[in-house]
PLY file of the C-alpha trace (Angstrom):
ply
format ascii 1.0
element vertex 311
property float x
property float y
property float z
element edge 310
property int vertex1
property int vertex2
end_header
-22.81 42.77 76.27
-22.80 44.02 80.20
-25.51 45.82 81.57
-23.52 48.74 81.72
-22.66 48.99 77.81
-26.20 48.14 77.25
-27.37 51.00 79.28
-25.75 53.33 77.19
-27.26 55.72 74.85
-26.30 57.97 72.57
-23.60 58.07 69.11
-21.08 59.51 70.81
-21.33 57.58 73.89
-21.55 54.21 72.63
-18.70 54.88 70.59
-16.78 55.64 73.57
-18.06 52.41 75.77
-18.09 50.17 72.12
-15.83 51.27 69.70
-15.67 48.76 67.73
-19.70 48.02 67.81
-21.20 48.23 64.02
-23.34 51.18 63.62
-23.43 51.29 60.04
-23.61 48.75 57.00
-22.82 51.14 53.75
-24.74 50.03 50.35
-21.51 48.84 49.26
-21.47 46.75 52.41
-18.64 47.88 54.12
-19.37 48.08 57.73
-18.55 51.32 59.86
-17.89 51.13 63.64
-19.55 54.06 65.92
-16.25 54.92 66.19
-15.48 55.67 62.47
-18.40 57.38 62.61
-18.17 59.39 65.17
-14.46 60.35 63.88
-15.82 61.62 60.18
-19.12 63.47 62.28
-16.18 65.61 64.60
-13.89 66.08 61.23
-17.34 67.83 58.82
-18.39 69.49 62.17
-14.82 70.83 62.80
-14.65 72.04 59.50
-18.05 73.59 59.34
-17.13 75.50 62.75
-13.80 76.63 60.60
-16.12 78.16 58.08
-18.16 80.21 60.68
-21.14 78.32 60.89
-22.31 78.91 64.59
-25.45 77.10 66.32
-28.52 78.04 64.83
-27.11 78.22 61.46
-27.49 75.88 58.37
-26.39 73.33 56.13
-28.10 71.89 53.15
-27.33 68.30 52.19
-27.73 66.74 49.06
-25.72 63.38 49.41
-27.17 59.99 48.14
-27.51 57.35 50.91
-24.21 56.52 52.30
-21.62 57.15 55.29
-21.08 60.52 54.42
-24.71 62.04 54.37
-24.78 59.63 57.95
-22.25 61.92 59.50
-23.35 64.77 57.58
-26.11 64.38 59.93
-24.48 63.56 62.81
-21.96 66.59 62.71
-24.89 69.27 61.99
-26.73 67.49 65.33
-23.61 68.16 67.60
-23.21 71.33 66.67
-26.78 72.69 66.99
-26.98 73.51 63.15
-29.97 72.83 60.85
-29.63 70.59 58.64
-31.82 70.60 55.05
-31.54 67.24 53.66
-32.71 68.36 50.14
-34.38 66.30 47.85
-32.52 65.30 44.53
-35.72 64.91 42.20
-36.46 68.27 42.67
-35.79 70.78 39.96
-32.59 73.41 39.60
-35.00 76.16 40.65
-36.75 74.59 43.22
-33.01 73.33 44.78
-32.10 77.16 44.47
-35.36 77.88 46.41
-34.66 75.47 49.11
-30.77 77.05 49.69
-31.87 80.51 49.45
-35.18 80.03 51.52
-33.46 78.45 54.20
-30.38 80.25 54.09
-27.72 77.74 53.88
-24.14 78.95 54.55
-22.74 75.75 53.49
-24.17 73.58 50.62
-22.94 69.91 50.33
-23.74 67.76 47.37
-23.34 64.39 45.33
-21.41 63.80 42.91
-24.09 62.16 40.95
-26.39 65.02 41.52
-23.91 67.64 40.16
-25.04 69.26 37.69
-27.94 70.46 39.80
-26.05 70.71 42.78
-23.75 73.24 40.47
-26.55 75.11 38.81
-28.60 75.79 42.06
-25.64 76.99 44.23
-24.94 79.78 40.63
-28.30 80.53 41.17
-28.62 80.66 44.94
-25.49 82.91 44.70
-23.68 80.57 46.88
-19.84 81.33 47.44
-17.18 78.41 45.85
-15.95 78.50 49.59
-18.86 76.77 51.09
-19.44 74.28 48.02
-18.62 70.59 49.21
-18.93 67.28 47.38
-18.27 63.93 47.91
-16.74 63.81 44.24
-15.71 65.98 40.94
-18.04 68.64 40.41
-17.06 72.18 39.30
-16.49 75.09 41.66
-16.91 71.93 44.56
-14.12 71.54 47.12
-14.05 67.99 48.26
-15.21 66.43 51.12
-12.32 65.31 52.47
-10.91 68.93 52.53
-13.79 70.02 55.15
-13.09 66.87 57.09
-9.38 67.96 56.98
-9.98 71.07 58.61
-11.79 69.73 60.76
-9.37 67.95 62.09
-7.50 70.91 63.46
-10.45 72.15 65.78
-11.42 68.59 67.18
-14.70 67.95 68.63
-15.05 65.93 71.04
-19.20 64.81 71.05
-19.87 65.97 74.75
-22.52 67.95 75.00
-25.50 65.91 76.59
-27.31 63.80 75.00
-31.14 63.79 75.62
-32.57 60.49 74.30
-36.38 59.51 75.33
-36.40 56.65 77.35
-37.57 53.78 75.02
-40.76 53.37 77.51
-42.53 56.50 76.85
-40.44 58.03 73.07
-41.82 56.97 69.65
-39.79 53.86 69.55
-41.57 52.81 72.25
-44.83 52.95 70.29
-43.24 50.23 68.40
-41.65 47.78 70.90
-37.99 48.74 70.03
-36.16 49.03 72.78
-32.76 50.45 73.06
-29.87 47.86 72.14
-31.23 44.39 72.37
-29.59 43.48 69.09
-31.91 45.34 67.11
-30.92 45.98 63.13
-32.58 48.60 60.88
-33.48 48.63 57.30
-33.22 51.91 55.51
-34.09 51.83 51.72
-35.77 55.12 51.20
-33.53 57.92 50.54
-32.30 60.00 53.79
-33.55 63.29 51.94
-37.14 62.07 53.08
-37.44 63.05 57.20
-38.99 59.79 58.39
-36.05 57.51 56.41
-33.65 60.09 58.35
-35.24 60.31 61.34
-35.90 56.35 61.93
-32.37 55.65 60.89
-30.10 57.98 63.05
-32.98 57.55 66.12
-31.79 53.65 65.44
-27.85 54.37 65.53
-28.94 56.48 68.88
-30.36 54.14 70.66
-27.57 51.29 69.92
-29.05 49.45 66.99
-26.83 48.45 64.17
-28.34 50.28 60.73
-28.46 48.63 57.08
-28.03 51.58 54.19
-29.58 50.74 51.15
-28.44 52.92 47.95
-32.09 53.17 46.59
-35.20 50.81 47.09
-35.02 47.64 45.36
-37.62 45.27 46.83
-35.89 41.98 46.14
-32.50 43.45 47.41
-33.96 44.33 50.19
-35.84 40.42 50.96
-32.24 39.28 50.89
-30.63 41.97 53.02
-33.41 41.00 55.81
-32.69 37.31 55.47
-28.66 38.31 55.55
-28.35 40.90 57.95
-31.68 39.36 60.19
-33.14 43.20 60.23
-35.74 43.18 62.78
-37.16 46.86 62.01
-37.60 49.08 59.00
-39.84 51.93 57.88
-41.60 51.33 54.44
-43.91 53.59 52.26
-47.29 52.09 50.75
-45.66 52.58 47.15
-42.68 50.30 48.44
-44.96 47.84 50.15
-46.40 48.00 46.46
-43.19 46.71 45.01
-42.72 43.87 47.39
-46.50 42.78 46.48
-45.66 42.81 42.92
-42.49 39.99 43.22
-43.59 36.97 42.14
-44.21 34.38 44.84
-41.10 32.32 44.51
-39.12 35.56 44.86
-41.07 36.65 48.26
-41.16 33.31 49.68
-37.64 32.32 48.95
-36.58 34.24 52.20
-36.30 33.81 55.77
-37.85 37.32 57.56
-39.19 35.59 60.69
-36.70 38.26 62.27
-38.63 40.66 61.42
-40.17 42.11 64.75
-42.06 45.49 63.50
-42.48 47.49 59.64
-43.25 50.95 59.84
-45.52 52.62 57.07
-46.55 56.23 57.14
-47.22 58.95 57.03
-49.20 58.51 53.42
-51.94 56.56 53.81
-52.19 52.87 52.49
-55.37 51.18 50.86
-56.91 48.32 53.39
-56.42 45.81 50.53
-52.30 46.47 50.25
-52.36 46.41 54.19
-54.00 43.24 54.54
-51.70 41.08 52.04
-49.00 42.45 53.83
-50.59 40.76 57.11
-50.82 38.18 54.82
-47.64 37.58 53.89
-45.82 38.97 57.02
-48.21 38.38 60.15
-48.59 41.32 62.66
-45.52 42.83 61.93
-47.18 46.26 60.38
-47.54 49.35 62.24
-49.20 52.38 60.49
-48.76 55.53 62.01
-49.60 58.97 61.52
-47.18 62.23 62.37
-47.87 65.91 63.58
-51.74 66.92 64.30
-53.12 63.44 64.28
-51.39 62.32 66.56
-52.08 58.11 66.59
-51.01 55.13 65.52
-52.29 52.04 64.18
-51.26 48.54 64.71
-52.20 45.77 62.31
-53.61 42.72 64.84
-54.57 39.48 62.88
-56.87 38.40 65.81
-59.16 41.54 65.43
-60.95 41.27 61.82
-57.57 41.00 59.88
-57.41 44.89 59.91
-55.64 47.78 61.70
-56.38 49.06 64.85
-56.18 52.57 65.65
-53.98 53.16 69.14
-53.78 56.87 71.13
-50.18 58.06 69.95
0 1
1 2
2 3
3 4
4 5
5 6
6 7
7 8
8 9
9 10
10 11
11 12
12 13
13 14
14 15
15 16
16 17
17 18
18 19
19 20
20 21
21 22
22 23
23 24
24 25
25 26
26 27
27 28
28 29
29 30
30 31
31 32
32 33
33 34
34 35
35 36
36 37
37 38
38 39
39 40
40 41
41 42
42 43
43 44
44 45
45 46
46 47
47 48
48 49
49 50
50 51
51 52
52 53
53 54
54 55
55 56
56 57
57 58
58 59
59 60
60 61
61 62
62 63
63 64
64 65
65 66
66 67
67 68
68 69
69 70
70 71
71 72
72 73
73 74
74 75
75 76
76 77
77 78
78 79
79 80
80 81
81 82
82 83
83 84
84 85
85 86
86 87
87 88
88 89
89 90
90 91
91 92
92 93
93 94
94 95
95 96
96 97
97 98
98 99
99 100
100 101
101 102
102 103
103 104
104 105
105 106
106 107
107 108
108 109
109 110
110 111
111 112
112 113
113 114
114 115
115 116
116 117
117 118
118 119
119 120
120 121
121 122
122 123
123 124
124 125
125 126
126 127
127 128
128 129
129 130
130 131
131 132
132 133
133 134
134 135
135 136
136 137
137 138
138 139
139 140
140 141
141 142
142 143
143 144
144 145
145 146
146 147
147 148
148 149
149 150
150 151
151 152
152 153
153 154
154 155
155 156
156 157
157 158
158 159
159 160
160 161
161 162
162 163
163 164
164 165
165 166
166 167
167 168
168 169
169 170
170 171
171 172
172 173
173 174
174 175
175 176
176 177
177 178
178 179
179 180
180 181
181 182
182 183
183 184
184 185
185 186
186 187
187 188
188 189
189 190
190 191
191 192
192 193
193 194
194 195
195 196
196 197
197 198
198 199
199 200
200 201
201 202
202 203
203 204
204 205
205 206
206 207
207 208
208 209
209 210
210 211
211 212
212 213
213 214
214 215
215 216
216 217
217 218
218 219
219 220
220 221
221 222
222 223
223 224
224 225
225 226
226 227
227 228
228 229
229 230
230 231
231 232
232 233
233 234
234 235
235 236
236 237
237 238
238 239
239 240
240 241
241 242
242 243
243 244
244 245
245 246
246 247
247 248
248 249
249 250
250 251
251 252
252 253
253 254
254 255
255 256
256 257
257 258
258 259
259 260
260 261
261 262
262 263
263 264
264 265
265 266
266 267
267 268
268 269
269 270
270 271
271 272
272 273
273 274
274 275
275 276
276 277
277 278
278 279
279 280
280 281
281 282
282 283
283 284
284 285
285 286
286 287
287 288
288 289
289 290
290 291
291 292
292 293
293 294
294 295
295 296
296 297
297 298
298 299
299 300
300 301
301 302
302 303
303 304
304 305
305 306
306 307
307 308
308 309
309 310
């Protein structure tokens, strides 16, 4: 990598200095260049300009973790729309509440969710027109029809790009600089705003990101070892799961490329923390969002326990 490509910032314009660069490793494992990305981000945000959606507007997403709810993302971001990445677990009247109270003018959903992707947009009174889904589901249009008409008013991903430089954003908190052959771990669903917000901040600032389907704590041991993930963001309920693999499963690994683990913004009992340090060494950040402003670094050589750092 030159200087020059490594200076470089941004989805759109990596994918125009890098095409081929990997930006994306699906759950099935297929690998997507920022490129491909890039291409399927212009085609849904062509298509949701078609529909009439203007800046300021919004689209609510409820895609499981894959390459479309990526560039779901990534098209509502270049086109100054708000996107509501809605949670699947909640109920059909509390999805209906969530379109209605944020006034969606395009709802996109899973097929796997569709049932209460269907019942919500009846009950949101959602027109069939603005219906999307990645599969089969009644009064749905398919996905691949927005990113069809998108393809008649191209986009082209110029509008500046404002990314914090590393030194002074919240990835600098962290040590993660931009590029530098960094690789992400996502395995908490992208309807959650940190799992979204730590994976496309990664794909922004040149790191290739692993998509997992749904957490599985052993799956994601070997997708660490295989993919030599340096970063991730983890809940305490996850770190949980990982404690509760038996030792030959936990040990059978190699995660010495693991550089930093995120955990927030619930907070995590000092026993779970401190078998993590355990297990992992001063790897763990804890940090905490909004009004408290701080973070907290976990530093084996002070007391085995977490110190709290100005955020």
């Amino acid at each position: 990598m030159t200087q020059e490509s490594a200076e470089v910032l941004g989805l759109w314009n990596i994918a125009a200095a890098q095409p081929r660069r990997i930006a994306l490793i699906a759950p099935s494992g297929r690998m997507v260049s920022f490129r491909e990305l890039t291409t399927l981000a212009d085609r849904y945000a062509g298509g949701l300009r078609a529909l009439g959606l203007r800046p300021g507007a919004t689209v609510a997403s409820m895609l499981p973790n894959g390459v479309e709810a990526v560039a779901m993302y990534f098209a509502a971001f270049q086109t100054g729309l708000y996107l509501v990445a809605v949670d699947w677990h909640l109920t059909v009247p509390e999805i209906a509440h969530v379109l209605l109270d944020s006034a969606a003018e395009a709802f996109v959903a899973g097929q796997r969710f569709g049932e209460s992707a269907r019942l919500a947009a009846d009950a949101a009174g959602l027109p069939g027109a603005v219906r999307f889904s990645d599969g089969d589901i009644e009064g749905f249009k398919s996905l691949a029809w927005l990113g069809a008409a998108g393809i008649r008013r191209p986009l082209t991903g110029a509008d500046p790009e404002v990314v914090a430089p590393h030194s002074t954003g919240f990835f600098g908190l962290f040590g993660l600089a931009p590029h530098g052959e960094h690789v992400h771990l996502c395995g908490s669903a992208l309807s959650g705003p940190e799992a979204l917000d730590f994976l496309t901040v990664s794909i922004q600032l040149g790191h290739r990101a692993v998509l997992m389907d749904g957490w599985d704590p052993a799956e994601a041991l070997r997708l660490i070892e295989r993919h030599r993930v340096t970063h991730s963001f983890v809940t305490p309920a996850q770190f949980d799961r990982l404690l509760a693999l038996p030792e030959a499963i936990r040990y059978r690994y190699d995660l010495s490329s693991l550089r930093r683990i995120v955990h927030g913004p619930a907070p995590c009992p000092s026993a779970t923390e401190q078998r993590m340090l355990d297990w992992l060494g001063p790897v763990l950040t804890d940090y905490r969002r909004a009004t408290e402003g701080a973070t907290a670094t976990g530093d084996p050589d002070r007391d085995r326990h977490s110190d709290l750092i100005p955020g």
